[in-house]
C-alpha positions as CSV (number, residue, x, y, z in Angstrom):
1,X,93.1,64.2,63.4
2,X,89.7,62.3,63.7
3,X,88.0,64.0,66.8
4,X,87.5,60.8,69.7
5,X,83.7,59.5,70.1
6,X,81.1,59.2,68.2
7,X,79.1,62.0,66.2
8,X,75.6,62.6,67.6
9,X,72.7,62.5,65.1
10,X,71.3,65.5,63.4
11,X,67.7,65.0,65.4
12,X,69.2,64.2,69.3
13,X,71.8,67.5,68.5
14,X,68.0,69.3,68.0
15,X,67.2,68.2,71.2
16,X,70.3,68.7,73.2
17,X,70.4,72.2,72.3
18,X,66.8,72.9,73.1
19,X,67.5,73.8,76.6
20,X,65.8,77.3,77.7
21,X,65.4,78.8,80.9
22,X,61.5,77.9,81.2
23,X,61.9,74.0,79.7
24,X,64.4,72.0,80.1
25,X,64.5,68.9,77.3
26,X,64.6,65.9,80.5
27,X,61.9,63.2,80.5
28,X,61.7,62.4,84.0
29,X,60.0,59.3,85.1
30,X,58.7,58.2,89.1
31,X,58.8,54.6,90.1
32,X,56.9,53.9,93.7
33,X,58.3,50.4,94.9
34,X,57.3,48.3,98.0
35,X,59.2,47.2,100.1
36,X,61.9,49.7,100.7
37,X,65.0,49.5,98.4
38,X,68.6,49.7,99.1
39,X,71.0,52.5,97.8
40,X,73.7,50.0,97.5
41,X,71.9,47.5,96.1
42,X,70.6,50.1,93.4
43,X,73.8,51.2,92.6
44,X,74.9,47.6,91.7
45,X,72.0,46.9,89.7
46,X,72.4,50.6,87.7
47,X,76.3,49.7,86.9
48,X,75.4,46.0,85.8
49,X,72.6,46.7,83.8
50,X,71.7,50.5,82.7
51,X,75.6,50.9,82.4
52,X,75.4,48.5,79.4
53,X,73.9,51.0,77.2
54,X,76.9,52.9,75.4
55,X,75.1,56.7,75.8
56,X,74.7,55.9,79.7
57,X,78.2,55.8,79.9
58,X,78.8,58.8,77.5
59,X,79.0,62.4,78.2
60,X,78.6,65.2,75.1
61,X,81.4,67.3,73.6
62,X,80.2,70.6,71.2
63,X,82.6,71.8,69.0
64,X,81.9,74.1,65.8
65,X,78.0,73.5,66.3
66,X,78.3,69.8,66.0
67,X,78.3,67.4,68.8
68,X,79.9,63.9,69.8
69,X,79.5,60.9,72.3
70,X,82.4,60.5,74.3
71,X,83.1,57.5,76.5
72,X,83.4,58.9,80.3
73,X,84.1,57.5,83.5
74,X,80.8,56.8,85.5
75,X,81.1,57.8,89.3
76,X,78.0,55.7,90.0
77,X,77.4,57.9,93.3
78,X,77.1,61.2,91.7
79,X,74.4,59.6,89.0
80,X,72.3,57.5,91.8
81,X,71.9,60.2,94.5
82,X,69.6,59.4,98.3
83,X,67.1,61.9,99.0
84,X,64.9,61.9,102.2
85,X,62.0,64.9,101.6
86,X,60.5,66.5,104.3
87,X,57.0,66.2,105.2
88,X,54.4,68.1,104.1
89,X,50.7,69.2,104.7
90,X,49.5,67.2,101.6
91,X,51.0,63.6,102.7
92,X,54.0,61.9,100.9
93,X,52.7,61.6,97.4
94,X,52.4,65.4,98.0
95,X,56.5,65.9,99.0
96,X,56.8,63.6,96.0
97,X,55.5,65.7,93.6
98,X,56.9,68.6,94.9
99,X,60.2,67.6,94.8
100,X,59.6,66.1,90.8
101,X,58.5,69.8,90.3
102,X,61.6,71.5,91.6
103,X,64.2,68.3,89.9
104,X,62.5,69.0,86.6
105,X,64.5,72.8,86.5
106,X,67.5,71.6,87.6
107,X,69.8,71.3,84.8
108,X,71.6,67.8,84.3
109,X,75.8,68.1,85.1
110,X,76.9,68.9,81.2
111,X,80.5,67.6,82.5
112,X,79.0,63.6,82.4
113,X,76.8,61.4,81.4
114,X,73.4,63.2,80.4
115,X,71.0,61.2,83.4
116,X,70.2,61.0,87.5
117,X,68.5,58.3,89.4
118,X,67.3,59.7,92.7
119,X,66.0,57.3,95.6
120,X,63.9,58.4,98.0
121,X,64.0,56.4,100.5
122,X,61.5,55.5,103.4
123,X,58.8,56.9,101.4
124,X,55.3,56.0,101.9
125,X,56.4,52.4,103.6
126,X,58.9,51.7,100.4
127,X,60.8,54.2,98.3
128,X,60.0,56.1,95.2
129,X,62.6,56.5,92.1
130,X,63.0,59.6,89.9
131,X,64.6,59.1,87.0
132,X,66.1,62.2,85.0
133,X,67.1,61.6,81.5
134,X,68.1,64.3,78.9
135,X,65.7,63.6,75.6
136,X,69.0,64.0,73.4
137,X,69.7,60.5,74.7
138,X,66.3,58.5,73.8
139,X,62.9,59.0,72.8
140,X,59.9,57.5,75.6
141,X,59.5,54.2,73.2
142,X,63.1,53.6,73.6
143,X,63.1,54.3,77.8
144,X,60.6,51.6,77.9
145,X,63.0,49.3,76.9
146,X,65.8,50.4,78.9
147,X,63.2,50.4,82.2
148,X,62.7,46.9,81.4
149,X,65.9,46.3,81.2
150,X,66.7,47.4,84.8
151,X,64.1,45.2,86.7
152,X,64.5,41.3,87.7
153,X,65.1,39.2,85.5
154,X,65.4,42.5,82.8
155,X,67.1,41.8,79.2
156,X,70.6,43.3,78.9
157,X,70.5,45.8,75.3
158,X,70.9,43.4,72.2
159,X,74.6,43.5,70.7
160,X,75.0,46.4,68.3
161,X,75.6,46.1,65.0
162,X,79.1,48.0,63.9
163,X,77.4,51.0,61.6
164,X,77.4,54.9,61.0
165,X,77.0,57.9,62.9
166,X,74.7,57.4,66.5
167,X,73.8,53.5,65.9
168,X,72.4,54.1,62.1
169,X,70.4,57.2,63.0
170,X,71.6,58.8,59.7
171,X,70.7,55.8,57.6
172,X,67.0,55.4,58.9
173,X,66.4,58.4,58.2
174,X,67.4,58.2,54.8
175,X,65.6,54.9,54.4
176,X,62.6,56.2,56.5
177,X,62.4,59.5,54.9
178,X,64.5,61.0,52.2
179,X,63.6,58.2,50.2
180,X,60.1,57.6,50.5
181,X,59.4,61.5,49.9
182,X,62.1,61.2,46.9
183,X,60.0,58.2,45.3
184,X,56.6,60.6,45.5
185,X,58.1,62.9,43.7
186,X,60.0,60.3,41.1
187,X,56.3,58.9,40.7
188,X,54.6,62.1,39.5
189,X,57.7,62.7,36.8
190,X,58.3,59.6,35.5
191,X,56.2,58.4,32.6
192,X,54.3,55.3,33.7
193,X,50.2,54.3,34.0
194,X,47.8,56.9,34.3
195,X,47.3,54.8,38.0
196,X,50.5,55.5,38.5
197,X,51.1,58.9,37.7
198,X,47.6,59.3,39.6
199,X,48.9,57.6,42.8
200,X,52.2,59.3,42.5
201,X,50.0,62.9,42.1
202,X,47.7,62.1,44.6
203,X,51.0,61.4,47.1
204,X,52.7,64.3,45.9
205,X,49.7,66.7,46.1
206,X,49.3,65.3,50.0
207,X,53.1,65.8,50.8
208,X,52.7,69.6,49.7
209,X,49.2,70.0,51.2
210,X,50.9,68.3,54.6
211,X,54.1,70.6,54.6
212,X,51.5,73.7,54.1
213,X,49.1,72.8,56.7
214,X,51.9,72.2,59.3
215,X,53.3,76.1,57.7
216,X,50.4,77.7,58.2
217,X,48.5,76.1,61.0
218,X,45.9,78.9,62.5
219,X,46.7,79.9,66.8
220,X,44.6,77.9,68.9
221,X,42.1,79.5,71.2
222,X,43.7,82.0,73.8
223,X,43.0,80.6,77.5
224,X,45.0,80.7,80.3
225,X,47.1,77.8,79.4
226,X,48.9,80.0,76.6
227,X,51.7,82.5,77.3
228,X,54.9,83.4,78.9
229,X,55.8,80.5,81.4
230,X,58.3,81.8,84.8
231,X,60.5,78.1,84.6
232,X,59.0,76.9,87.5
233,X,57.1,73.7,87.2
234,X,54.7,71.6,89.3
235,X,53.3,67.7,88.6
236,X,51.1,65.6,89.4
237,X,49.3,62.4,88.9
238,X,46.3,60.2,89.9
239,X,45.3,56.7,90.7
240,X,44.8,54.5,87.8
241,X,41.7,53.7,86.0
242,X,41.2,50.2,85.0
243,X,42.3,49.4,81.7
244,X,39.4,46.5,81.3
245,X,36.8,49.5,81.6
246,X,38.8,52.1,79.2
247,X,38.7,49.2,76.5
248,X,35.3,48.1,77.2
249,X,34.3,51.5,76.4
250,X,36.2,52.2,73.6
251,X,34.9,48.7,71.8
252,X,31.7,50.0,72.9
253,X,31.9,53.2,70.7
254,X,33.9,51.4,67.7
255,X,36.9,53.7,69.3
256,X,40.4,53.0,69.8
257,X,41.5,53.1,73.7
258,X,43.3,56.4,72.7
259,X,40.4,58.2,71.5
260,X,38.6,57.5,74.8
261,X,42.2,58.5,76.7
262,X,42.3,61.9,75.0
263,X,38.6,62.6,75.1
264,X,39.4,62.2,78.5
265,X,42.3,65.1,78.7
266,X,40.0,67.2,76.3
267,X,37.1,67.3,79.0
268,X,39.4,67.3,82.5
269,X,41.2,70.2,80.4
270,X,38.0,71.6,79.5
271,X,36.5,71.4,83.2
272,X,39.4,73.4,84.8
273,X,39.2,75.9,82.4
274,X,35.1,76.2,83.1
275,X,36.9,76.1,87.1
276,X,38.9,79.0,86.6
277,X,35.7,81.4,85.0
278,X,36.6,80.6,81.4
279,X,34.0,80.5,78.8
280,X,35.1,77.3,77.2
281,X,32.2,77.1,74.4
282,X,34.1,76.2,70.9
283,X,37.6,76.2,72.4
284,X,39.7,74.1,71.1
285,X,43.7,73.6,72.1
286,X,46.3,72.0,69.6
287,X,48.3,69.2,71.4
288,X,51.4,68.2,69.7
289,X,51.2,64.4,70.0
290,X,54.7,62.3,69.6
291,X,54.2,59.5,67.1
292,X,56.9,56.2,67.1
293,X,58.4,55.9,63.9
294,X,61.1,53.6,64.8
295,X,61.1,50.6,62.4
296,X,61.3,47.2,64.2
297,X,65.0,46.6,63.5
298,X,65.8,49.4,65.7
299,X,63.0,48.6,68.5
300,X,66.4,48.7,70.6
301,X,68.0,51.3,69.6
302,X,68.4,54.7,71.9
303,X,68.0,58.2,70.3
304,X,65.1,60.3,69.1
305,X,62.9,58.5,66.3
306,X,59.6,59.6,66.5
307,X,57.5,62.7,65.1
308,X,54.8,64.6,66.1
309,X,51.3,65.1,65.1
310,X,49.3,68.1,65.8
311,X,45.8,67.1,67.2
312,X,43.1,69.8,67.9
313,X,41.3,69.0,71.0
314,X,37.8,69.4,71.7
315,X,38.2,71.1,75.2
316,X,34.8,73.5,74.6
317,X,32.5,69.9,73.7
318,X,30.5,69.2,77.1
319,X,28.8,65.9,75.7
320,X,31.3,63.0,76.1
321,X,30.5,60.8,74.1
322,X,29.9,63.7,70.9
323,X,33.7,64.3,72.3
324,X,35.0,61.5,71.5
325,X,34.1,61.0,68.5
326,X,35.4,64.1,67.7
327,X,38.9,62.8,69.4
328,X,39.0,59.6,66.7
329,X,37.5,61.9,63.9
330,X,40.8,63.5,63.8
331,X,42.9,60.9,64.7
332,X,41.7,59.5,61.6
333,X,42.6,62.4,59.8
334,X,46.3,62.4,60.6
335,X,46.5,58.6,60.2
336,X,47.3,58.8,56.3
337,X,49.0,61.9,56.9
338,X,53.0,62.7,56.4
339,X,53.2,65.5,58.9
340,X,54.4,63.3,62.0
341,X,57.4,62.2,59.3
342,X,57.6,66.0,58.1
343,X,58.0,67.1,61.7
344,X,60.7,64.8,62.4
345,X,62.3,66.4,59.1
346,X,62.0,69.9,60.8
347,X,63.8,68.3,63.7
348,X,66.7,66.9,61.5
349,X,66.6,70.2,59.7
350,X,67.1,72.3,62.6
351,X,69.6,70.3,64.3
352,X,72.0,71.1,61.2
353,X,71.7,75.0,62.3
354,X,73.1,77.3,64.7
355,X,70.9,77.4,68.1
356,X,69.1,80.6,67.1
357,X,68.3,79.4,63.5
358,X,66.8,76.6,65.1
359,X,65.3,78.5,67.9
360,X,63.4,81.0,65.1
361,X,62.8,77.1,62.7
362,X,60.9,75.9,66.1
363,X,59.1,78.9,67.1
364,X,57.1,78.4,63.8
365,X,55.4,75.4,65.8
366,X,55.8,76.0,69.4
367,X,53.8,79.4,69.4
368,X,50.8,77.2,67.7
369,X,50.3,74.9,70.2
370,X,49.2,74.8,73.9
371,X,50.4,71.3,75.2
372,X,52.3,68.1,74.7
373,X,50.3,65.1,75.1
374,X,52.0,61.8,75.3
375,X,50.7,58.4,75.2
376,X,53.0,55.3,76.4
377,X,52.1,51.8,76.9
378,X,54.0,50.3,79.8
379,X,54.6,46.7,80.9
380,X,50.8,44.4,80.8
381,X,52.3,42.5,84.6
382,X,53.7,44.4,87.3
383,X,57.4,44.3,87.4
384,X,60.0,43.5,90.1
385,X,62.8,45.7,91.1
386,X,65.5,44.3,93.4
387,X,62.7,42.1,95.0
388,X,60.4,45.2,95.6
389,X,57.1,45.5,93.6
390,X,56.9,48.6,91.2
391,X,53.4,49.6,92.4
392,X,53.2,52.3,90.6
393,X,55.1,54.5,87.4
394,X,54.8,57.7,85.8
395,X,56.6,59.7,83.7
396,X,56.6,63.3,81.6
397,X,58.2,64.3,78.4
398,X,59.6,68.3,78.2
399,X,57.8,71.2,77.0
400,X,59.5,73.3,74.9
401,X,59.3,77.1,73.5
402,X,56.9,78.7,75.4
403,X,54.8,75.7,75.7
404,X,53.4,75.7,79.4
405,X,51.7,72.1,79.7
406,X,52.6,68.7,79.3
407,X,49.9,65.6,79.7
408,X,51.7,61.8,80.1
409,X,49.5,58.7,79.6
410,X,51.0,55.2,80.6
411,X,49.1,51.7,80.7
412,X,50.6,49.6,83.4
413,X,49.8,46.4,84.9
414,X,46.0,46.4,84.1
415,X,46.1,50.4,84.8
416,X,45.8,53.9,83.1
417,X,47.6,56.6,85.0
418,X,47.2,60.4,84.0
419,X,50.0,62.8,85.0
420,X,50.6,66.7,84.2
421,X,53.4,69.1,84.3
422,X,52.6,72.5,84.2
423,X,54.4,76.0,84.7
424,X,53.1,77.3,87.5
425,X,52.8,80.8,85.8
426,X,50.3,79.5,83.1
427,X,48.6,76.5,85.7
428,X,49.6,76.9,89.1
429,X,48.0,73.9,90.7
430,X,47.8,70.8,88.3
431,X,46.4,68.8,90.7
432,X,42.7,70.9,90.0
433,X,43.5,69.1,86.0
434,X,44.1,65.3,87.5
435,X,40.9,65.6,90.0
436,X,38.8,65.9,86.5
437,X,40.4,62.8,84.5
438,X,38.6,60.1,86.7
439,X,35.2,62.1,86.7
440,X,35.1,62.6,83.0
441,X,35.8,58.8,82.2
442,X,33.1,57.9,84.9
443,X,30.9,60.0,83.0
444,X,31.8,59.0,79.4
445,X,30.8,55.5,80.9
446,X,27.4,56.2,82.5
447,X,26.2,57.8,79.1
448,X,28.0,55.2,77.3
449,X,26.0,52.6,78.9
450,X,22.3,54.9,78.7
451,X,22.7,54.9,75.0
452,X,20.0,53.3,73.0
453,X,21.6,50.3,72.2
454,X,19.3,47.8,69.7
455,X,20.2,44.1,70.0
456,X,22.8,43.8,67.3
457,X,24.0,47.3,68.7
């Protein structure tokens, strides 16, 4: 007999199963509304609109190694849960973040649907939303979409198409992967043109020298951001910086915003480390950046389609500005490259194994790499939520492995926020990495501008 529900794609089984005692695979998200919202009033909105989307109303059954979507019965009260948080020495955003810290080890009920929405109410003179959502379910691209979904006058999910297994997953990544690697390979065998048979070589000869650099990519340096984390975690976040300034800067230096983002993260990184008595002189720290390769026919779609990119970071450059171009130097290295796809291959891979297969398939990358660094661009107006403004959003992706740190960067409403997860066994007070983010823009600015610019320059 056909088992009920619907089987879970090979990647999003990777994920689900990911869980460890030190990371858990949520992305949690923090919304900061004024004025105050109502618990009611949330509920109603999360049944008529988040409710829409099929895996929000689906809880996971494992059987045999394999996994399935299974329609479940939403008790809206156990999924959008009131939290008042004491006060603390530190002020509200402090309680805040201390109670992100402690939600992001609690494991999600495996018995429903994979998510939690936590109000805190009277918070700061409004309320403050957490949002928990296991990363089996959708990738950060896709949560956008949902997150605008949920605010007023927020789009309901477009109709699905009837199709295979987890809403095509399977087919894109045939069409998105299997065969473009297949037709590089087709290309160098085939008789055609010698331009051809060059192109097809020279594709080839970067598919193999791709897959080996990802196989054999050297240990970054050893600081105090690599080891064994406890499974505690602690976050933070700052103020934004205005996104008018970031861009001006970035045209300024022929750079794209994100080089001037993660110079940023390379030099607050950098400046704790100095902090904490580390000699940070040619250090550098691999970040494992996610990179969105979700066609645009499936811009709606939920599940994991993205890959990831390791970038070296340039953590021991004091200059900024001879940081930054180090940042888009090797951006521009892993533009043409086919690691990000081959990654997402590893993923599919792995998720067709038993846990420790894919466990040891992992390790190959996790022990390689200090942080996760993701970048998100949010909504360009500020959004309204049940007649509240959303004055401010956050949000962190897991860490996985042994992997200690985790750096979020989301534009929003004119705005660039910075937040950090850490384990507090390998960073023990974040907060000393967000204090640096604001101070090394503001000085990536001031040399910025005492450059010798000509008048065409």
């Amino acid at each position: 007999m056909e088992p009920a529900g619907e089987s879970m794609s090979r990647v999003d089984t990777a994920w689900l199963r990911m869980d460890t005692a030190s990371n858990l695979m949520m992305i949690l998200g923090v919304w900061t509304v004024r004025p105050a919202l109502r618990w009611r009033e949330l509920c109603a909105r999360v049944q008529e609109r988040l409710l829409q989307y099929d895996r929000f109303r689906q809880r996971v059954e494992e059987q045999g190694g394999a996994a399935r979507w299974v329609e479940h019965e939403v008790d809206i009260a156990r999924h959008v849960v009131r939290e008042k948080l004491a006060r603390t020495r530190g002020g509200p955003q402090a309680a805040l973040q201390q109670r992100v810290g402690q939600l992001a080890m609690q494991p999600l009920d495996r018995g429903g649907p994979l998510w939690q929405i936590h109000l805190v109410e009277n918070h700061d003179g409004g309320s403050a939303l957490i949002f928990r959502i296991h990363h089996c379910i959708a990738d950060g691209i896709a949560l956008i979409g949902v997150t605008l979904s949920l605010v007023d006058g927020g789009e309901p999910p477009p109709r699905k198409k009837t199709r295979g297994a987890a809403d095509g997953g399977e087919d894109w990544l045939a069409d998105s992967l299997v065969k473009p690697l297949a037709g590089l390979v087709m290309k160098t065998l085939q008789p055609a043109g010698v331009k051809a048979s060059l192109d097809g070589a020279q594709g080839a000869w970067q598919l193999l020298g791709d897959a080996a650099a990802l196989l054999l990519m050297p240990d970054d340096s050893p600081t105090r951001l690599k080891g064994r984390p406890a499974g505690r975690k602690r976050v933070a976040w700052c103020p934004p910086l205005p996104l008018a300034e970031v861009k001006a800067i970035g045209k300024a230096l022929d750079c794209s915003i994100n080089d001037v983002l993660l110079s940023c993260v390379a030099g607050a990184i950098g400046q704790y480390l100095k902090a904490q008595g580390e000699d940070v002189a040619g250090v550098e720290i691999r970040a494992m950046v996610p990179v969105n390769l979700r066609p645009p026919q499936q811009a709606h779609a939920l599940g994991n389609h993205f890959g990831l990119a390791p970038l070296v970071l340039p953590v021991g450059v004091e200059n900024p500005v001879e940081r930054v171009y180090a940042v888009r130097r090797r951006m521009e290295d892993l533009k043409g490259s086919t690691q990000p796809l081959l990654a997402f291959a590893v993923l599919a891979l792995a998720g067709l194994l038993v846990k420790p297969a894919q466990d040891a398939v992992l390790d190959l990358f996790r022990g390689k790499t200090t942080a996760i660094v993701t970048n998100v661009p949010g909504p360009r107006e500020p959004l309204e939520f049940l007649g509240a403004t959303v004055e401010q959003m956050m949000f962190w992706v897991p860490q996985s492995g042994d992997i200690g740190l985790g750096v979020s960067v989301l534009s929003y409403a004119d705005g660039v926020q910075f937040g950090v997860m850490a384990d507090t066994q390998l960073c023990p007070d974040p907060q000393a990495i967000i204090e640096r983010f604001e101070p090394e823009f503001a000085k990536l600015s001031l040399v910025t501008l005492m450059l010798p610019w000509g008048e065409e320059g």
